[in-house]
C-alpha positions in Angstrom: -75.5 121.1 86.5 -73.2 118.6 84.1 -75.1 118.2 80.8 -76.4 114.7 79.7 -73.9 113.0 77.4 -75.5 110.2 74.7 -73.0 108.4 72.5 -73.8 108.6 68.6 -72.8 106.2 65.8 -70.8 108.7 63.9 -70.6 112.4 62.9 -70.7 113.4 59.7 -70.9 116.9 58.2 -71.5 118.4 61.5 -74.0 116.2 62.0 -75.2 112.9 64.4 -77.9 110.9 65.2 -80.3 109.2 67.8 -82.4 106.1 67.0 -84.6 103.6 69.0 -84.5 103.4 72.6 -82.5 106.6 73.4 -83.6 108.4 71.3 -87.3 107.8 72.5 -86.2 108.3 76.0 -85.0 111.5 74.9 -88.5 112.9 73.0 -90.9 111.1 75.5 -89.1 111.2 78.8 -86.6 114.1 79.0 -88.7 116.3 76.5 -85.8 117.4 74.7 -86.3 120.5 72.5 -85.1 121.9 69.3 -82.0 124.3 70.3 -81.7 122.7 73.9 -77.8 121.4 73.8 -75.6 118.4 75.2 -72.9 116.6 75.0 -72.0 113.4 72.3 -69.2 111.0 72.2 -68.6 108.7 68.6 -66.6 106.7 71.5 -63.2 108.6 69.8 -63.9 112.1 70.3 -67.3 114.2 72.2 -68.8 117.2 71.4 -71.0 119.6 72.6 -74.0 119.8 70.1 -77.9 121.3 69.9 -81.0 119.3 68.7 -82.1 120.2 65.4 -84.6 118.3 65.3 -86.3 115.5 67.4 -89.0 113.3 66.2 -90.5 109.8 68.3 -87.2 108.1 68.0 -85.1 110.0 65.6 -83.4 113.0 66.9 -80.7 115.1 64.7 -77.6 117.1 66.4 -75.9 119.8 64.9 -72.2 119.5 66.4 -71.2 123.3 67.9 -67.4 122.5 69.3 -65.1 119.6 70.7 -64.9 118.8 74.3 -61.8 118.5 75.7 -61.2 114.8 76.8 -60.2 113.6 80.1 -56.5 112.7 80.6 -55.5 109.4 79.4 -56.2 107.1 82.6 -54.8 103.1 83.5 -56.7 100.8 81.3 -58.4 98.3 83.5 -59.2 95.0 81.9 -62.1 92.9 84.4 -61.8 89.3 83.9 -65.3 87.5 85.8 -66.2 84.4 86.4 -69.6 84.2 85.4 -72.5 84.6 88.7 -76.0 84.5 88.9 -76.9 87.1 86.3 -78.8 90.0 88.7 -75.3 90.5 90.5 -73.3 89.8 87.0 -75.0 92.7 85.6 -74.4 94.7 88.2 -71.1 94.7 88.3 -70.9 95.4 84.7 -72.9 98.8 86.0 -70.1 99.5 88.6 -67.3 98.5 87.0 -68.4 100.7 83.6 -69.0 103.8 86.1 -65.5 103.6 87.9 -63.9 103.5 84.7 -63.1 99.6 83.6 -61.5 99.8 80.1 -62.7 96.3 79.6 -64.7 93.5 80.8 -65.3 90.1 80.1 -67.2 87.4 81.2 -65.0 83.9 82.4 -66.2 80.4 82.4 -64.8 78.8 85.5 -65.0 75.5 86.9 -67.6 76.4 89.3 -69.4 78.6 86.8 -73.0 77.0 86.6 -73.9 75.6 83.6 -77.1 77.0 83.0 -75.0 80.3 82.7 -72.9 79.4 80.7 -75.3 78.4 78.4 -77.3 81.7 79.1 -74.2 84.2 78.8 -74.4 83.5 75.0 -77.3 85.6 75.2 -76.7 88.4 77.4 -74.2 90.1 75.7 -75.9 92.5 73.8 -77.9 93.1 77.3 -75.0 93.7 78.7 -73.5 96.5 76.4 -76.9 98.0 77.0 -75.8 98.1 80.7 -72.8 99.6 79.7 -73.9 102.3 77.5 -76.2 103.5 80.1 -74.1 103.6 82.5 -71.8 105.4 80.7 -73.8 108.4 80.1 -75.1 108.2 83.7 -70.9 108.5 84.1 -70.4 110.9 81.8 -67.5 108.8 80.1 -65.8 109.7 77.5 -66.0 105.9 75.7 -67.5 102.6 76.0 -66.2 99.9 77.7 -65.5 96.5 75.8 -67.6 93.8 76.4 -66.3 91.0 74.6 -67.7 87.9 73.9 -66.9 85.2 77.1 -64.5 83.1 77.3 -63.0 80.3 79.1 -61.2 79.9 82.4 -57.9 79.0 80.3 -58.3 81.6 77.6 -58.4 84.2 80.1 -55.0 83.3 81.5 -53.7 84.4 78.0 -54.4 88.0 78.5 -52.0 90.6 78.0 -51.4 93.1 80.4 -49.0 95.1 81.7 -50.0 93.7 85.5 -51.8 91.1 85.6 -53.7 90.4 89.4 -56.1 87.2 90.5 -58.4 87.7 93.4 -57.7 85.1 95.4 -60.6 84.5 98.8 -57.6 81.8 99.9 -55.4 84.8 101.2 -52.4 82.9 99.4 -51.5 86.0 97.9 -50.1 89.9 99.0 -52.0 92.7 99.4 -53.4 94.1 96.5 -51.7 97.4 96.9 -48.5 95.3 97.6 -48.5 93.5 94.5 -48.3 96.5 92.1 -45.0 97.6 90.6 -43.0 100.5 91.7 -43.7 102.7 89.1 -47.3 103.4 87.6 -47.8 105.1 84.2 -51.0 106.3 82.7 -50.7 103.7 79.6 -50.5 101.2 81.5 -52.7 98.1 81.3 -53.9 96.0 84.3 -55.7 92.8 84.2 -57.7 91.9 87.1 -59.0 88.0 87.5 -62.0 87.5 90.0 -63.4 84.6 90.6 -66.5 82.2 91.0 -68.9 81.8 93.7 -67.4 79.0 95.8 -64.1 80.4 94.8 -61.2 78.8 92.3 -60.8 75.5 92.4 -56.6 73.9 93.3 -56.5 73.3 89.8 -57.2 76.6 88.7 -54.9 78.1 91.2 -52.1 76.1 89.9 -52.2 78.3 86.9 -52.0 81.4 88.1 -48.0 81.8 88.7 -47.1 79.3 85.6 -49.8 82.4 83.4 -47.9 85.1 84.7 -51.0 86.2 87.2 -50.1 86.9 90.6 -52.4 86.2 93.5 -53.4 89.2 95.7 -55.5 90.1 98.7 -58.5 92.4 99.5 -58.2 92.1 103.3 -59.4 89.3 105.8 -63.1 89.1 104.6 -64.7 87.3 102.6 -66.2 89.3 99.7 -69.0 88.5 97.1 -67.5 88.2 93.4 -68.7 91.5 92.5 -67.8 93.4 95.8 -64.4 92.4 95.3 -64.3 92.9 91.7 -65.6 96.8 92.4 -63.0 96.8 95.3 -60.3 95.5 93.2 -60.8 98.2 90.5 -61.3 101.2 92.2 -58.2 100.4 94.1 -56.2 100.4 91.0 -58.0 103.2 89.4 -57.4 105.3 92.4 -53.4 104.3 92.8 -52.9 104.7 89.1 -54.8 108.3 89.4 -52.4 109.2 92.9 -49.1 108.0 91.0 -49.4 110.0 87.6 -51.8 113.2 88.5 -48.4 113.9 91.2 
């Protein structure tokens, strides 16, 4: 069985440690025990480590040796329109557990504005999401999950590919769309949009921005089906192309 990984603040002189929430669910729910060992990531490097000492909601590791990190993977950038916050979050689950580099929330034309106003607020509830899920994953660092921005800003994004989901079927098949030769370094940028879709306005940017269009298939998908559809496709031809 995999041991647990938790990700720290820092590590200094062999040491690291657990506050608040995780640390509590460590003492009260896992019953964690001095000299019982697992695994902790500064979100640079992750090692295994023991308890020295655990306490409410401050436990102490002593760091025993690194971990070797996984091979350097496509860094996948998730650009979303903002949805009804219940499906929002969890695609931030999803997308953090298949290995999403980044993601940030959009504010589209059809983005209600009550959640607009409410994303504001959710951030730090949504890194929460992320670190969670990241340990549940076993990742070897945190996502990014910036700030939101809007519909315009996002079509600023550098990338090394940059894709827009597209529920028109104006554009080629995902697959189809990426270039000829994949390289682990590489960045992709994937743009999904609102419920209701993008609006003709919004679609006129696209190919002016540098974002091409692209296809799941002939059905119509919810924003965050597609969006975990859209990355684990990449993920998985990235992963086929350079692990050859």
């Amino acid at each position: 069985m995999s041991r647990r990984r938790f990700f720290v603040e820092g590590v200094h002189r062999g040491q690291a440690e657990l506050t608040g929430e995780e640390a509590k669910h460590l003492t009260r729910v896992l019953r964690v025990e001095v000299g019982q060992h697992y695994e902790i990531s500064d979100n640079e490097r992750v090692w295994l480590a023991e308890v020295e000492s655990a306490r409410k909601e401050h436990v102490v590791f002593r760091v025993m040796e690194p971990v070797e990190l996984r091979p350097e993977s496509v860094a996948i950038h998730v650009y979303a329109a903002i949805i009804k916050f219940d499906h929002f979050e969890w695609m931030i689950e999803k997308a953090t557990e298949l290995g999403a580099a980044r993601i940030i929330a959009v504010i589209a034309t059809r983005t209600e504005h009550g959640l607009e106003r409410g994303a504001v607020k959710r951030v730090e509830r949504w890194r929460r999401i992320a670190l969670e899920a990241s340990q549940q994953s076993r990742r070897d660092r945190l996502p990014e999950i910036a700030e939101a921005m809007t519909f315009r800003a996002s079509l600023k994004a550098e990338a090394d590919v940059r894709l827009v989901l597209d529920e028109a079927r104006t554009g080629v098949p995902l697959l189809a769309a990426l270039p000829p030769r994949l390289q682990a370094a590489d960045t992709v940028a994937l743009l999904i949009g609102p419920e209701g879709g993008w609006t003709d306005e919004e679609r006129a940017g696209f190919g002016p921005a540098g974002w091409r269009a692209v296809s799941l298939g002939p059905l119509i998908l919810r924003a965050e089906t597609a969006a975990m559809a859209a990355v684990a496709v990449v993920s998985a031809a990235w992963e086929s192309a350079v692990r050859v």
